[in-house]
C-alpha positions as CSV (number, residue, x, y, z in Angstrom):
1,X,0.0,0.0,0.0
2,X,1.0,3.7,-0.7
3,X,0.7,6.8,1.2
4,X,-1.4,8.4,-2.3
5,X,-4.2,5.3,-2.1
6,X,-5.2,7.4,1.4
7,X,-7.5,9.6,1.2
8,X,-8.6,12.2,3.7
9,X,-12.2,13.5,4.2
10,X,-15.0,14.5,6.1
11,X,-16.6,11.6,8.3
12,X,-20.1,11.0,6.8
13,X,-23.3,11.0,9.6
14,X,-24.3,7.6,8.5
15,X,-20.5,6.7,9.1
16,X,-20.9,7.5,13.2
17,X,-21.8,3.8,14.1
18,X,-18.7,2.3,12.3
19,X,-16.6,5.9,13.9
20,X,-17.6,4.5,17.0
21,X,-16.6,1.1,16.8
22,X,-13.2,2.3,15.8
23,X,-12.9,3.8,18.8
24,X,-14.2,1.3,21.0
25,X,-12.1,-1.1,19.5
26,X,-8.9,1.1,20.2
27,X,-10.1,1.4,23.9
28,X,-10.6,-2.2,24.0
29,X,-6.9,-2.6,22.7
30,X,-5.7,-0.3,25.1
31,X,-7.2,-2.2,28.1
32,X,-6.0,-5.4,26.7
33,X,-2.5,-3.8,27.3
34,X,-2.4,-2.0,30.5
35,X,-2.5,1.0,28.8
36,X,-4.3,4.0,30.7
37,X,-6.1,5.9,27.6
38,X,-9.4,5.1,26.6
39,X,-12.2,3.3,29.0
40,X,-14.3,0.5,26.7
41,X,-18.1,1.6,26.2
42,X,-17.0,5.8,26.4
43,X,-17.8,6.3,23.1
44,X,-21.2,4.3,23.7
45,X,-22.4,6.5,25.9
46,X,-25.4,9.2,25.3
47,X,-23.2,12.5,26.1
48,X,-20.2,11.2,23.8
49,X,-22.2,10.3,20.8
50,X,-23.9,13.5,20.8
51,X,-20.1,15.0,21.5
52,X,-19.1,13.2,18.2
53,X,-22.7,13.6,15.8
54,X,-22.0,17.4,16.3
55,X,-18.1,17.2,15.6
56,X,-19.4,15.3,12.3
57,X,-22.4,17.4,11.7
58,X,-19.9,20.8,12.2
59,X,-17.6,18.9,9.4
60,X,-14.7,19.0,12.0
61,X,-14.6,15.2,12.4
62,X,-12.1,13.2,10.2
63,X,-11.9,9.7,8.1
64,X,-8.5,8.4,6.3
65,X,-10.4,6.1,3.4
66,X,-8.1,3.4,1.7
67,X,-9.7,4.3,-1.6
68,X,-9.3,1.0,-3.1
69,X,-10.7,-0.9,-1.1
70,X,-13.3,2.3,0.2
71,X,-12.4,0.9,4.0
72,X,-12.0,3.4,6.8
73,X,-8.0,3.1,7.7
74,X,-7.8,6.0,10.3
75,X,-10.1,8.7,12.1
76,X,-9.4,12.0,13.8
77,X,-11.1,15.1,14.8
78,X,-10.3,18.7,14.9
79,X,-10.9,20.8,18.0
80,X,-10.9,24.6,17.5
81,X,-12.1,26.5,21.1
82,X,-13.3,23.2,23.0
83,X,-14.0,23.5,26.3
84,X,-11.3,20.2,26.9
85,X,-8.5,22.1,25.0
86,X,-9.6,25.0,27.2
87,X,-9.1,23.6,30.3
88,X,-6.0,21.7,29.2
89,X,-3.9,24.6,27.9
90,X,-5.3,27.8,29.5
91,X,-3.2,27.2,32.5
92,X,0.0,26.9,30.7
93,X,-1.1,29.7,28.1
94,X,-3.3,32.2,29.7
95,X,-7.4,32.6,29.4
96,X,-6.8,33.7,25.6
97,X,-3.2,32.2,24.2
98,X,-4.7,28.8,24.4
99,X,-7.1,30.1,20.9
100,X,-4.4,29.9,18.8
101,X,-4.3,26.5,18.1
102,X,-5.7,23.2,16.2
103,X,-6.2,20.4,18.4
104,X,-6.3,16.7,17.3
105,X,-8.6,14.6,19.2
106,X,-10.3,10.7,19.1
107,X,-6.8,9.8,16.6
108,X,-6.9,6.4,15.8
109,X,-5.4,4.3,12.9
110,X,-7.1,0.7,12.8
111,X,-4.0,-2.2,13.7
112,X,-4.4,-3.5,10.2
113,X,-3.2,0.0,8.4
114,X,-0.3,0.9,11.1
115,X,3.2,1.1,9.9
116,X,1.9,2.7,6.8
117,X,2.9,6.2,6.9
118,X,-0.6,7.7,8.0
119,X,0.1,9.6,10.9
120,X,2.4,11.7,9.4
121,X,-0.3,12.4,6.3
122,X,-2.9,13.2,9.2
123,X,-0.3,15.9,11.0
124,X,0.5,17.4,7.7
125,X,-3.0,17.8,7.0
126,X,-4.1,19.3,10.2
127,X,-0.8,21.7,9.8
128,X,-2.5,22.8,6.5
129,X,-5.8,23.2,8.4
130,X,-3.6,25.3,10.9
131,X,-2.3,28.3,8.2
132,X,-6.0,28.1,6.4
133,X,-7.8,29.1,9.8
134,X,-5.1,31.5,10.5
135,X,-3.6,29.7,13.6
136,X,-0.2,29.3,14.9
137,X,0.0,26.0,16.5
138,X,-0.8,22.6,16.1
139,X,-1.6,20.9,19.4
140,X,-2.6,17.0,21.0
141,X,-2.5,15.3,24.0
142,X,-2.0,11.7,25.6
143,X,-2.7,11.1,29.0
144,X,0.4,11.5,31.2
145,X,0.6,8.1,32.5
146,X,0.9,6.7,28.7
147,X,4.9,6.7,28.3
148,X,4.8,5.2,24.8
149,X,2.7,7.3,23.5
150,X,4.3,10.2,24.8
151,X,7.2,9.1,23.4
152,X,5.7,8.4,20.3
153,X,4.7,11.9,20.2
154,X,7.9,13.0,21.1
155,X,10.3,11.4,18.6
156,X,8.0,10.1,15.6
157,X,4.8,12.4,14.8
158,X,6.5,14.4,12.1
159,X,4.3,16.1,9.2
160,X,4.6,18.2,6.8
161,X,8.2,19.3,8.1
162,X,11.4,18.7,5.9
163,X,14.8,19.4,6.5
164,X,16.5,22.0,4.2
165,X,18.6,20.7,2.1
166,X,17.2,16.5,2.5
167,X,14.9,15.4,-0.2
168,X,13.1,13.2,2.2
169,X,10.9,13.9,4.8
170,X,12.5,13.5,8.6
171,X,11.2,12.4,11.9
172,X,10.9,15.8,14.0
173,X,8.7,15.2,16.9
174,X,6.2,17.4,19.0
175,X,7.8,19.5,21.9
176,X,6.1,18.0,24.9
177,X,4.8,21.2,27.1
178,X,4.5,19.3,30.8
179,X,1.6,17.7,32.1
180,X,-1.6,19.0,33.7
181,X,-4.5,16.9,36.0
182,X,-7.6,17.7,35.3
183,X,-8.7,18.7,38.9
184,X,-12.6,17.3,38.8
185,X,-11.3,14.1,37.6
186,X,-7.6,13.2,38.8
187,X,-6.5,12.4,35.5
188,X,-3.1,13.7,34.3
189,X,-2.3,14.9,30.7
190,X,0.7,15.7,28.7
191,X,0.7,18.2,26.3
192,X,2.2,18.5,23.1
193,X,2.4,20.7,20.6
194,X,4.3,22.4,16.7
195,X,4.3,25.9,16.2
196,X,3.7,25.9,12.5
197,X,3.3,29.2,11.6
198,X,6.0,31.3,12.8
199,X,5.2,34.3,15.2
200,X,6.1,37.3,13.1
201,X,8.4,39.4,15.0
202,X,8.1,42.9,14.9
203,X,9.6,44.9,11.8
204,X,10.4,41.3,10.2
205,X,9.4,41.5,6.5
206,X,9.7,45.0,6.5
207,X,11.9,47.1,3.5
């Protein structure tokens, strides 16, 4: 398989059962290996299937379609000024810096397409997504007691980035920004995060 035979689009509302079961079946996985992420039967529940209808009805929900074979490889979402992000970032960033971001959410790529290269393709898309809506920084999170993930994060989620003077892409990995708890619930977050459109400095461009 080939990075081109991906395609990227909008989920589909008829699409949120199948959504859902991609997601249950990466929380499943998770439990299955001691891995503190996802709890089975979330996504099931009333509030988080309205949570994701409207992410799909708002066209901010994501599939990655193997186009030959028209099966849903991947899923993602894209957060704008969501309450979570706010509550995540704001104490880092202030009441107002936290805005200037695009948030990936609910990322999963099914077991049977791993290895293939989609990540990346989802990151550089959402980096596009980032200089269309005029924001600076493309943001995600893991839950702090994950350490592959974070790791993951850290040294291999590269997207649209290349190295001047390489005719490949390379890895570059997110800068991790600490961790917060979430102080209604106990649970602990890392953040992450790519500036990738560079803050203009003041007189820079200028004759």
């Amino acid at each position: 398989m080939r990075q081109q035979e991906f395609l990227i689009r909008n989920t589909k509302p008829e699409e949120l059962e199948e959504y859902t079961n991609i997601l249950e079946r990466a929380a499943e996985w998770m439990e299955s290996q001691n891995l503190a992420q996802w709890n089975p039967g979330t996504f099931r529940k009333p509030d988080a299937q309205l949570h994701i209808s409207t992410a799909i009805a708002s066209q901010n929900s994501y599939v990655v379609e193997h186009t030959p074979t028209s099966t849903i490889a991947a899923i993602f979402a894209l957060n704008y000024e969501d309450p979570f992000d706010n509550m995540l970032w704001s104490p880092l960033l202030g009441p107002d810096g936290w805005k200037d971001a695009i948030y990936v959410h609910r990322l999963v790529v099914e077991q049977s397409f791993q290895g293939l290269g989609i990540v990346p393709k989802i990151l550089a898309f959402a980096e596009e997504m980032v200089s269309k809506k005029g924001k600076r920084f493309l943001r995600l999170d893991c839950r702090g007691n994950n350490p592959g993930l974070r790791k993951f994060y850290r040294e291999k989620c590269r997207g649209g980035v290349k190295v001047e003077g390489e005719g490949e892409e390379q890895v570059m990995g997110l800068e991790e920004r600490g961790t917060y708890t979430n102080p209604a619930t106990g649970i602990e977050y890392a953040r992450f995060e790519r500036e990738v459109v560079p803050l203009m400095l003041e007189g820079q461009g200028q004759q």
